[in-house]
N, C-alpha and C positions, 0 to 999 in steps of 0.2 A: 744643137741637134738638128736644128731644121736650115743650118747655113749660112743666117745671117747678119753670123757675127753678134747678136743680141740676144740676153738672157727674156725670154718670157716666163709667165705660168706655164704653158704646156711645156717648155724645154725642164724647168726647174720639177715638174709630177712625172713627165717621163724620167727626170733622172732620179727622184725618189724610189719609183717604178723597182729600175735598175739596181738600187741599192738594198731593197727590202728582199731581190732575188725571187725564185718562184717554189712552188708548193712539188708536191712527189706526183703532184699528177699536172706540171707542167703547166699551171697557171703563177700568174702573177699574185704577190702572194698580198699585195694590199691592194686593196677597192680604188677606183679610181678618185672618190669623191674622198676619202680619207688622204689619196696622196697627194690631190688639190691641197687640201687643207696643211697638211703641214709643208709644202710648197712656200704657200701665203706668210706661213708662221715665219 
């Protein structure tokens, strides 16, 4: 996600992000430090 070429934490929580989809009022619909976490997992 950020270009290069390398999985990190932040690329792996933004694509949890991505995958949990967002809420009816246009947020992201998991916390960020929850989608750290199963990131890591």
């Amino acid at each position: 996600f950020d270009g290069d070429n390398q999985l990190s934490i932040d690329d792996l929580t933004e694509a949890v992000e991505r995958i949990t989809g967002f809420n009816k009022h246009g947020s992201i619909r998991i916390d960020r430090d929850s989608a750290e976490f199963v990131a890591q997992v």
